[in-house]
Residue frames relative to the residue before (quaternion, step in Angstrom):
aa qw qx qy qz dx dy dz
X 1.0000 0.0000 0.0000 0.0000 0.00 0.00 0.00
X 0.3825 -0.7513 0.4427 0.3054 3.43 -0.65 1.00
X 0.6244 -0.5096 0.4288 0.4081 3.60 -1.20 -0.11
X 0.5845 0.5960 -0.2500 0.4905 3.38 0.93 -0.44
X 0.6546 0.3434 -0.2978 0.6041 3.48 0.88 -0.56
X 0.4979 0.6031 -0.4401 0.4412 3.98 0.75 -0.83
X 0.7135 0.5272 -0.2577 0.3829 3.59 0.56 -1.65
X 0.7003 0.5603 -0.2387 0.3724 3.48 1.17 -1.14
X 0.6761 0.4823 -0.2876 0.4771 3.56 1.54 -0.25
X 0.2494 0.7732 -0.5543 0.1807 3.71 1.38 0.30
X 0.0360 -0.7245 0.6408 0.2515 3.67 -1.01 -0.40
X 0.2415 -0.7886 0.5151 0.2334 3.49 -1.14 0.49
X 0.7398 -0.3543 0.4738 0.3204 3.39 -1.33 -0.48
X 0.7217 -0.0417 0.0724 0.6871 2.72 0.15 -1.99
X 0.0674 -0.6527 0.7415 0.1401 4.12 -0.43 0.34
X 0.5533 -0.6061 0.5623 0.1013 3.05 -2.04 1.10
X 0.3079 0.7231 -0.5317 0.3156 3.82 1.06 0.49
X 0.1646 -0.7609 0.6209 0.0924 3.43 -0.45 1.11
X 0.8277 -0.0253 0.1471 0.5410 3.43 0.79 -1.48
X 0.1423 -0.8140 0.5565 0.0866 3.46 -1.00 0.71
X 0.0156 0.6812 -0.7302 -0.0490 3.90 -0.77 0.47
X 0.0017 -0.3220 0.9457 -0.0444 3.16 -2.07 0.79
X 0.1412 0.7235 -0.6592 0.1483 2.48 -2.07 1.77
X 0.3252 -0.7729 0.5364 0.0950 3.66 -0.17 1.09
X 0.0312 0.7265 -0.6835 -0.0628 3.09 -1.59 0.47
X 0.1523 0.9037 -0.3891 -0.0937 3.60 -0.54 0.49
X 0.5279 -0.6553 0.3779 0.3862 3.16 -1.06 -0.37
X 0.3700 -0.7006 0.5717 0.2131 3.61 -0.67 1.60
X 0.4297 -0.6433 0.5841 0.2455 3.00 -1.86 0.64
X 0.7500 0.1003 -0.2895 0.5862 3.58 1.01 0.14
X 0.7481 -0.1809 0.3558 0.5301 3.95 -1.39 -0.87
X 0.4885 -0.7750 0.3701 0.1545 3.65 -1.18 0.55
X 0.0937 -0.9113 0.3484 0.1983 3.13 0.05 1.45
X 0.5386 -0.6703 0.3467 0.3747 3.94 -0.84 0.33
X 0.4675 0.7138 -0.3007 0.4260 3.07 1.46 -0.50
X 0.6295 0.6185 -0.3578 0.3053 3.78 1.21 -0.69
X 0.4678 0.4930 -0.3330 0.6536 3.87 1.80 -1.02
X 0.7142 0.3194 -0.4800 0.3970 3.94 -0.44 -0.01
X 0.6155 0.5046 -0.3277 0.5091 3.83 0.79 -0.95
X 0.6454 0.3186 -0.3414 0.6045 4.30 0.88 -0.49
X 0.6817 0.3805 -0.5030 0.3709 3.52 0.12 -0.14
X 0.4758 0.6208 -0.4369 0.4442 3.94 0.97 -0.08
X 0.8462 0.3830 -0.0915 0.3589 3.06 0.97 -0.81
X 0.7298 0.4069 -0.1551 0.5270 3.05 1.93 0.00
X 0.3808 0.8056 -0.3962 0.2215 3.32 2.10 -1.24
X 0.7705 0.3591 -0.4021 0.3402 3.59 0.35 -1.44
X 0.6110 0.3456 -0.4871 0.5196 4.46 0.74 -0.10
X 0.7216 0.3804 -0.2145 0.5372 4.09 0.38 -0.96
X 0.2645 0.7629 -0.5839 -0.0840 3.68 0.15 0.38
X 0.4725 0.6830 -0.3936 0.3940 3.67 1.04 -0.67
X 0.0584 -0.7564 0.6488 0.0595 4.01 -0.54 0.75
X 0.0899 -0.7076 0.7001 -0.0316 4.11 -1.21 1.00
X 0.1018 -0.5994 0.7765 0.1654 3.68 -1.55 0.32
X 0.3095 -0.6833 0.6579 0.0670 2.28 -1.97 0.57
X 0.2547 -0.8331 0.4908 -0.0111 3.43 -0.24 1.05
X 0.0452 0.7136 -0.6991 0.0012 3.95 -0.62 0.84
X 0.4582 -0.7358 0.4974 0.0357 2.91 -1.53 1.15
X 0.0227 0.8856 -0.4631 -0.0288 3.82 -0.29 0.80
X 0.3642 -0.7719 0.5195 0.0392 3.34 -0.37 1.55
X 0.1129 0.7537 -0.6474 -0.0067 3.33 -1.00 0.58
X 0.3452 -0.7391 0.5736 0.0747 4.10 -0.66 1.18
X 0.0734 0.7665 -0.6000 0.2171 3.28 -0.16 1.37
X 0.6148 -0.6700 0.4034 0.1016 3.48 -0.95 2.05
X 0.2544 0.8721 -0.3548 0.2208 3.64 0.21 0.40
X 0.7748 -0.1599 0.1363 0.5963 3.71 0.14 1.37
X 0.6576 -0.5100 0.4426 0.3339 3.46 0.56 0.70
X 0.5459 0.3753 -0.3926 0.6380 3.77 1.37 0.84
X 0.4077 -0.6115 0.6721 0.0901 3.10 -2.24 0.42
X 0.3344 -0.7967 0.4994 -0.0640 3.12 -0.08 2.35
X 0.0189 0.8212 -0.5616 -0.0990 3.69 -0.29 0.68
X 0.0506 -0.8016 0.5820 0.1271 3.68 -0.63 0.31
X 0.2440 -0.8403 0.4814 0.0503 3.34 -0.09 1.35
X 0.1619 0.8095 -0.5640 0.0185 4.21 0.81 0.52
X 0.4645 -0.6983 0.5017 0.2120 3.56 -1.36 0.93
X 0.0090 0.8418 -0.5342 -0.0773 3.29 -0.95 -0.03
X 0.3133 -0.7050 0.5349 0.3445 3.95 -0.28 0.49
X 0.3612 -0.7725 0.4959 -0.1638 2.83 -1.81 1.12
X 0.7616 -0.2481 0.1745 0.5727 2.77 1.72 -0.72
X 0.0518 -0.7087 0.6843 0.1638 3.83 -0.42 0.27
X 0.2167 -0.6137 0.7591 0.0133 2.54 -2.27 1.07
X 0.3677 -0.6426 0.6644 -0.1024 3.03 -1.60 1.17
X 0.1293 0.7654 -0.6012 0.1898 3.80 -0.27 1.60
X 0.4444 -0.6715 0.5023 0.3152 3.34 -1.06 1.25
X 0.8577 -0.3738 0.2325 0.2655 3.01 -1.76 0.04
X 0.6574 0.3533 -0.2969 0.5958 3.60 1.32 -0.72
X 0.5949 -0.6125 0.3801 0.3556 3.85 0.71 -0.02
X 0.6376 0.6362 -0.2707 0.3397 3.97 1.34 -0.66
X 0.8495 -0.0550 -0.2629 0.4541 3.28 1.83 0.75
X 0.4012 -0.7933 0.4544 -0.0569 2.94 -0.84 0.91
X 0.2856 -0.7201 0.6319 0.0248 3.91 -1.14 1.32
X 0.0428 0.7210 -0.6908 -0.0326 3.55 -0.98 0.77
X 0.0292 0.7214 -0.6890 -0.0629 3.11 -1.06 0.80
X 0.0680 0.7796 -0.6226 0.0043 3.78 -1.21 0.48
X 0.7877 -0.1737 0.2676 0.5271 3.66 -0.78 -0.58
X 0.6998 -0.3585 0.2151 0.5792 3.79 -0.25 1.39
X 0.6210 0.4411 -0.4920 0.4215 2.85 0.26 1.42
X 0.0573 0.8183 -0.5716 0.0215 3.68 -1.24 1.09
X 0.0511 -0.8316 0.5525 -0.0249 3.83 -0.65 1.16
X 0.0261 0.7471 -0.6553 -0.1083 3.20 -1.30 0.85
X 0.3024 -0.8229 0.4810 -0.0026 3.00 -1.56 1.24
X 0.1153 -0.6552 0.7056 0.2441 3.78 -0.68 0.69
X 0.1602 -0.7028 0.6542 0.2287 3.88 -1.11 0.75
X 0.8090 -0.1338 0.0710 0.5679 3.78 1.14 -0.58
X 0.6526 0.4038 -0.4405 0.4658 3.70 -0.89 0.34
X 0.0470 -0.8082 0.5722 0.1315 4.15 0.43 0.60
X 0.2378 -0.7761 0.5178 0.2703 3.92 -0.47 1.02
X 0.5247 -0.4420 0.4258 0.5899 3.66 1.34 -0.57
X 0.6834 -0.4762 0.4055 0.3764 3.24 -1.63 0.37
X 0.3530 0.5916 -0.5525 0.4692 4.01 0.87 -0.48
X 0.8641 0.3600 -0.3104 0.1654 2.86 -0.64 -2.18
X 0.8244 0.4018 -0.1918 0.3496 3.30 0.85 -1.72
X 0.3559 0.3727 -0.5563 0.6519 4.30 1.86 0.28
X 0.8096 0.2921 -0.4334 0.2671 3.40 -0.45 0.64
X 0.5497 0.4026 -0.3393 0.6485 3.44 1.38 0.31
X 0.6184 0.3827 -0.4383 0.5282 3.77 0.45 0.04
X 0.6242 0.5042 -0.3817 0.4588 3.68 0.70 -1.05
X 0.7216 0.4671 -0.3294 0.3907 3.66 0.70 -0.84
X 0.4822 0.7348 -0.2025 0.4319 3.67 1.44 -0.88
X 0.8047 0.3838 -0.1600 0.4237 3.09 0.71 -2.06
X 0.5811 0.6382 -0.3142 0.3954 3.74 1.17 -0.79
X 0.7420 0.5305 -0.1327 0.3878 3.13 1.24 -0.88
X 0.5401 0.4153 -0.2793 0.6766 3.23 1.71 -0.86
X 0.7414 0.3748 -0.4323 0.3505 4.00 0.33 -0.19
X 0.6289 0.3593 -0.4018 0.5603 3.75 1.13 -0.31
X 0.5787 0.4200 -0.4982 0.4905 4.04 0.74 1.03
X 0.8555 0.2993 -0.2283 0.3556 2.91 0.46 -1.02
X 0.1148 -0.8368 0.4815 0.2340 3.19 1.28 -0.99
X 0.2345 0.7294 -0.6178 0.1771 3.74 0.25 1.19
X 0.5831 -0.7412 0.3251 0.0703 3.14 -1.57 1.04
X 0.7340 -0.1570 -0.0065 0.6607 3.37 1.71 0.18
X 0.7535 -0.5014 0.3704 0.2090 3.56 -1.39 -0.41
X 0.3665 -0.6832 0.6209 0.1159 3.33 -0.86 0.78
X 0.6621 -0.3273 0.3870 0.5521 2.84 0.26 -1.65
X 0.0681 -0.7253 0.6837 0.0429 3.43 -1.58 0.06
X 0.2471 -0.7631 0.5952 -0.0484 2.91 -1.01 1.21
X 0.3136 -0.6527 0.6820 -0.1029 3.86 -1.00 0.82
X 0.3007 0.7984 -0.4949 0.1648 4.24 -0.32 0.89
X 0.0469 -0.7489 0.6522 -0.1077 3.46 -0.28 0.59
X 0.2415 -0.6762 0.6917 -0.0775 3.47 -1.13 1.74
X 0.0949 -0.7888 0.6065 -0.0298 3.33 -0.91 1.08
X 0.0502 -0.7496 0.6597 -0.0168 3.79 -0.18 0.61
X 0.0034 0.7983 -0.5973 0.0778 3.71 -0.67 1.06
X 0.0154 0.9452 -0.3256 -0.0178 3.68 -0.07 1.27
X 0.2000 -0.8638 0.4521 0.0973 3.63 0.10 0.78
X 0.5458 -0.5955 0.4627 0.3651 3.49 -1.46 0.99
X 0.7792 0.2534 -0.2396 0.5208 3.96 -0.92 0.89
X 0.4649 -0.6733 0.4917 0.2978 3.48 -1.41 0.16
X 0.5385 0.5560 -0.3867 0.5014 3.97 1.16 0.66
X 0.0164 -0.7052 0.7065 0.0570 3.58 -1.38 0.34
X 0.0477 -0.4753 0.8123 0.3347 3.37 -1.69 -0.70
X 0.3303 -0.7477 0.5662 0.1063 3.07 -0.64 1.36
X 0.4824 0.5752 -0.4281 0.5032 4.07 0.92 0.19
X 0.6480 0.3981 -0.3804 0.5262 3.63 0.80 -0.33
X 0.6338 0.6346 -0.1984 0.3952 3.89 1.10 -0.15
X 0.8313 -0.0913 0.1533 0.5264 2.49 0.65 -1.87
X 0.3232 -0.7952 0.3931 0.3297 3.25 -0.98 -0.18
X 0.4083 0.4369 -0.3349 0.7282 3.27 2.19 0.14
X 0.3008 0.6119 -0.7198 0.1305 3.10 -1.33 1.69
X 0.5439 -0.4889 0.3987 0.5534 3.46 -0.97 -0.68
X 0.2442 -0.7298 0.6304 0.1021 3.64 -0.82 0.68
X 0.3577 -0.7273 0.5843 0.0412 3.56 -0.74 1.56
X 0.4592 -0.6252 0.5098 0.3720 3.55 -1.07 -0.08
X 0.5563 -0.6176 0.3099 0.4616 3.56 -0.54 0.97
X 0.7353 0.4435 -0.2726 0.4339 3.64 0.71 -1.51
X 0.7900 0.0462 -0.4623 0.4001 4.01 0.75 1.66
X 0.7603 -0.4506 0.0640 0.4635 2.99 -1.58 0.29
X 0.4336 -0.6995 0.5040 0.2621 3.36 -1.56 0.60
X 0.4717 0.5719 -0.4815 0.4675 3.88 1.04 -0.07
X 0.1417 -0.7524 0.6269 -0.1444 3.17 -1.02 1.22
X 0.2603 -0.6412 0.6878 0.2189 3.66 -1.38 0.55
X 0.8047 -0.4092 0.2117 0.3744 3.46 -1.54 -0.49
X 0.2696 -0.8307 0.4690 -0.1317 2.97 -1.15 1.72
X 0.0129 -0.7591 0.6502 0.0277 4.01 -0.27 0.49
X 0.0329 0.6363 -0.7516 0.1707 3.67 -1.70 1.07
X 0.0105 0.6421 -0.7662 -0.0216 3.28 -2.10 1.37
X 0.0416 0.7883 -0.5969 -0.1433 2.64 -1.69 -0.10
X 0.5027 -0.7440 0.3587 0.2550 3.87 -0.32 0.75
X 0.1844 0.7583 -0.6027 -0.1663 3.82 -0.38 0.02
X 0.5930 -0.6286 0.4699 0.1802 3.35 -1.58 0.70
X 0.3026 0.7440 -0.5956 -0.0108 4.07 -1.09 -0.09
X 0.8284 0.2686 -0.3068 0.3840 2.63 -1.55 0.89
X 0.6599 -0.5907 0.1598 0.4361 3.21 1.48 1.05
X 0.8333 -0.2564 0.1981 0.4479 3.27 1.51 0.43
X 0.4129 0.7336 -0.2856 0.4580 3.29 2.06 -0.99
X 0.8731 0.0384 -0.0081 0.4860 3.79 0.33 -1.24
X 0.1769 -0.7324 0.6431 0.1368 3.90 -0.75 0.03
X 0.0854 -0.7298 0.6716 0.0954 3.15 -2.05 0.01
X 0.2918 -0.7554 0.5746 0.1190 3.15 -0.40 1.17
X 0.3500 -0.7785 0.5179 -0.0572 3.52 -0.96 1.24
X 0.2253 0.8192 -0.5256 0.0428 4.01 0.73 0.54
X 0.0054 -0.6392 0.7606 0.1137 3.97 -1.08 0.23
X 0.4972 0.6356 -0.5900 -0.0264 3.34 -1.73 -0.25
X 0.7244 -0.3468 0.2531 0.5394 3.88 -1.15 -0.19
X 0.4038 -0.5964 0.6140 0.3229 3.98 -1.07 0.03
X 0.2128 -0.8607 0.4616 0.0290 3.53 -1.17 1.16
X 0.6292 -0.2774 -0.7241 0.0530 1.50 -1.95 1.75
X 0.7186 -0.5742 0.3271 0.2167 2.90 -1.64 1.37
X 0.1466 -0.7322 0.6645 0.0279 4.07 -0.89 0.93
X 0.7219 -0.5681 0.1902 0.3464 2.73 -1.64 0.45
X 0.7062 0.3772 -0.3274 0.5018 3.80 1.44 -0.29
X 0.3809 -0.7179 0.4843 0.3241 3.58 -0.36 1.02
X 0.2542 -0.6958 0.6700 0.0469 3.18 -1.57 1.22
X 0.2036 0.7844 -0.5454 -0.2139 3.64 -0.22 0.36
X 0.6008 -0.6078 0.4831 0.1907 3.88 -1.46 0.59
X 0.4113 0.7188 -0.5592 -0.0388 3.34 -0.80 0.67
X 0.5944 -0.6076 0.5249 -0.0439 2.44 -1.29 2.42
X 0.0402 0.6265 -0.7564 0.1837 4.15 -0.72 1.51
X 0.4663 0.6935 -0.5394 0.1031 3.36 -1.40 1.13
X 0.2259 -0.8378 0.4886 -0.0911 2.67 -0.44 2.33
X 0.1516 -0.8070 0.5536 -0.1388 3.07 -0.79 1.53
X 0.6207 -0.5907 0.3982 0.3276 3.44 -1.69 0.67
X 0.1036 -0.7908 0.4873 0.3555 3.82 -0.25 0.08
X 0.7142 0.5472 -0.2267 0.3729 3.80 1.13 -1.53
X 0.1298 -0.8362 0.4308 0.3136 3.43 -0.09 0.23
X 0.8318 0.1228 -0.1546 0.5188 3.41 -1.29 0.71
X 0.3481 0.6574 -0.5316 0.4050 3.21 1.18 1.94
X 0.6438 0.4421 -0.2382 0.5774 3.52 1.69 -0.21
X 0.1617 -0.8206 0.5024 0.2193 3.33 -0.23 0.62
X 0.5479 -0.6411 0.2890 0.4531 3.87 -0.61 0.72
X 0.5472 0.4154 -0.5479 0.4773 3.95 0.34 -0.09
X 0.6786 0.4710 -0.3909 0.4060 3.77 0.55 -0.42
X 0.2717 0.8374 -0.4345 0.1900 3.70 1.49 -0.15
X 0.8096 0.3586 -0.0873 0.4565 3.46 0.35 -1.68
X 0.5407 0.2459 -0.5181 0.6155 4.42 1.27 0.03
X 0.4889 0.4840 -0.6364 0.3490 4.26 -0.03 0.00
X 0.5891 0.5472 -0.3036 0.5113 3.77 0.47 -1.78
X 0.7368 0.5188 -0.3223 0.2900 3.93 0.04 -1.03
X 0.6071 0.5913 -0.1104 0.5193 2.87 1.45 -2.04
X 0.7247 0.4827 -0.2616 0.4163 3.89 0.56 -1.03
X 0.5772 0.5425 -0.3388 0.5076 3.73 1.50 -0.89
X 0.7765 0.4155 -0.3055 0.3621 3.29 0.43 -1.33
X 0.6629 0.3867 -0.3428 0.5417 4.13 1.02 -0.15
X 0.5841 0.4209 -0.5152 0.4650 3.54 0.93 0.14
X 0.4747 0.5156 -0.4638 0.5419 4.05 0.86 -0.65
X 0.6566 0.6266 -0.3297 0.2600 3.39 0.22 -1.30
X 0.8174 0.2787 -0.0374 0.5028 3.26 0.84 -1.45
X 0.3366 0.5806 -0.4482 0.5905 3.64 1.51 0.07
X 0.7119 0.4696 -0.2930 0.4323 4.02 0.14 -1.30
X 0.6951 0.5277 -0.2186 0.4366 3.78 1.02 -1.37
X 0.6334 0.5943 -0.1994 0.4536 3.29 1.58 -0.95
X 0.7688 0.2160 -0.1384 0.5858 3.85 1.03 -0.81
X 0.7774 -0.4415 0.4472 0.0276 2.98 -2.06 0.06
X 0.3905 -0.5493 0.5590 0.4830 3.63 -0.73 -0.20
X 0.7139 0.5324 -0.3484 0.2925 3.60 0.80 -0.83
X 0.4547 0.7480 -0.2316 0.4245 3.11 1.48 -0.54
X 0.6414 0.7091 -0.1024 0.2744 2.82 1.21 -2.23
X 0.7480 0.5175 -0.0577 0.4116 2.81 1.28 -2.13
X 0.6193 0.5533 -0.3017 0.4684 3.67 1.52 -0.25
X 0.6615 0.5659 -0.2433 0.4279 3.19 1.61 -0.63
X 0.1476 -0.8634 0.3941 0.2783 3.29 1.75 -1.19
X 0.4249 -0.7914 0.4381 -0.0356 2.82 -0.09 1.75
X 0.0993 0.9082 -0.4060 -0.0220 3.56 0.02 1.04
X 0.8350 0.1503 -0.0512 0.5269 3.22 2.13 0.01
């Protein structure tokens, strides 16, 4: 077992998981009916009892007397479904299903086991026939006493200056994409300051590993993809920090 995987199984105390999303997208075997979010809430109302729309706006620009006629019609998008303390949250919308931690992380157990419970349900309702995509995200918010760091004692993903200017820096944001599986899955790598900036700096790193090929995962293969995507986000979360870091998180295993 490499060291790198060892690192990825730390647990912490206080871990810096602000927000999690596991989100599916698929492909329907027929048009989308609305009727499918009212049949999962029967089946979920008594943990998700709270009910939200979502509402996208569509704009259309229509010539008129030498003016610019907007017509601004709503349309639902999606319903959401939040439990009782508010810290998570089901979306379901057109071939589409999200679960959300908004705050209290249970660990990865708890919540591959609330998505696993989610997805079964939205597939013996909906019954879609494969993948779009799927996405895996984990928000990290990491806050420190004062508005300075030396971010080297933190991190090891930072912005790196040429030596020959100054290295003191204000707020700063940086991605970068890596590839696996020849191209099949990415991860999208974000760091930068939390906005707008207070007096104790908060910085964000933003990990979200996503499907890229569609209808390269077949859905019984749903839950080792979800596995496979946790363990290389941990992975790179571990590759990404410090011991000093470490010690804010409190290493309990």
């Amino acid at each position: 077992m490499s060291s790198t995987v060892e690192r990825a199984r730390r647990r912490y105390k206080k871990p810096p998981v602000s927000q999690v999303i596991c989100e599916f997208q698929f492909v329907g075997v027929s048009a989308w009916d609305w009727t499918i979010p009212g049949l999962i809430y029967q089946e979920i109302g008594s943990a998700f009892p709270e009910k939200r729309q979502e509402k996208g706006v569509e704009v259309r620009i229509t010539p008129h007397e030498e003016k610019v006629e907007q017509v601004l019609p709503s349309t639902l998008t999606k319903m959401q479904f939040l439990n009782a303390s508010k810290s998570a949250m089901v979306q379901i919308g057109p071939d589409l299903l999200a679960v959300n931690i908004l705050s209290g992380y249970p660990g990865w157990e708890g919540f591959r086991d609330l998505v696993q419970g989610q997805f079964n349900i939205y597939n013996r309702i909906a019954r879609p026939v494969g993948f779009k995509r799927i996405g895996l995200r984990y928000i990290n918010r990491i806050q420190f006493s004062g508005p300075r760091i030396e971010l080297t004692d933190y991190f090891n993903y930072y912005p790196q200056l040429p030596a020959s200017i100054e290295q003191v820096h204000g707020p700063f944001s940086m991605q970068v994409t890596h590839f696996y599986d020849d191209g099949r899955d990415a991860m999208s790598l974000r760091m930068g300051n939390a906005l707008p900036l207070t007096p104790d700096l908060v910085i964000v790193l933003d990990l979200d590993y996503y499907l890229q090929r569609q209808k390269s995962v077949e859905l019984v293969d749903g839950r080792s993809w979800i596995e496979q995507a946790h363990d290389r986000v941990e992975t790179m979360f571990e590759a990404c920090v410090t011991d000093g870091a470490r010690e804010l998180f409190e290493v309990i295993s």
